[in-house]
N, C-alpha and C positions, 0 to 999 in steps of 0.2 A: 542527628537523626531527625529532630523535631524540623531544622532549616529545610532537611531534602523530601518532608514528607508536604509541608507548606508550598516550594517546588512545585512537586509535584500537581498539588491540587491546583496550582495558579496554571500549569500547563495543562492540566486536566479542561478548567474551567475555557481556554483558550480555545482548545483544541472543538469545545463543545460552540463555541460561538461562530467559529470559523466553519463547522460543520452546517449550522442553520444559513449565514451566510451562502453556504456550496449550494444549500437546497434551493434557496431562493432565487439566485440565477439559474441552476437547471428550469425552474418553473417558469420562472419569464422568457428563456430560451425557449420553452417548446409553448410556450404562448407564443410568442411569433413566429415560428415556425409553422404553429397551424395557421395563425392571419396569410402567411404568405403561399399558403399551401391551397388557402380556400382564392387567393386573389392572382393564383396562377393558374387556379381553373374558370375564374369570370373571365381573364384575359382571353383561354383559350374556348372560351364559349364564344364573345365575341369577334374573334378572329375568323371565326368559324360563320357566325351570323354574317361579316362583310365579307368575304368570300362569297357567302350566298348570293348576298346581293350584285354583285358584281358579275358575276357568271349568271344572275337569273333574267328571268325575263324583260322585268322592270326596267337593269339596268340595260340590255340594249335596246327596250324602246325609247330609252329618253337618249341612247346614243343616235339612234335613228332621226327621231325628232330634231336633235342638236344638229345633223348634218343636212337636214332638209333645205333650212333658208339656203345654204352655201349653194346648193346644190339648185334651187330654186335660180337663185338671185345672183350667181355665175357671172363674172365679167366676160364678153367675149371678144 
């Protein structure tokens, strides 16, 4: 009786270290999980910002501009 009560506590005590262990990777889990959560909406903010650019005004005046010389300065 005294062996399986001893047992016992040794899996008791086990079972309780193993426990804090489970906690502590759940917690670092959803630690990254928010970094990745916050760093897939910078991505999706900038994706958005060079879209902008691309489609706005800026960028077809400097595509204007860039075609000008060619356009200027034309072999014939």
């Amino acid at each position: 009786m005294r062996r399986s009560c001893q047992d016992l506590l040794e899996i008791k005590t086990e079972v309780a270290g193993l426990r804090k262990e489970m906690k502590a990777a759940v917690e670092l889990l959803q630690k990254h999980q928010s970094r990745i959560i916050a760093q897939d909406n910078r991505i999706e903010l900038l994706d958005q910002k060079i879209w902008g650019i691309f489609n706005g005004r800026v960028w077809k005046s400097l595509e204007t501009i860039g075609r000008l010389p060619r356009t200027l300065f034309k072999r014939r």
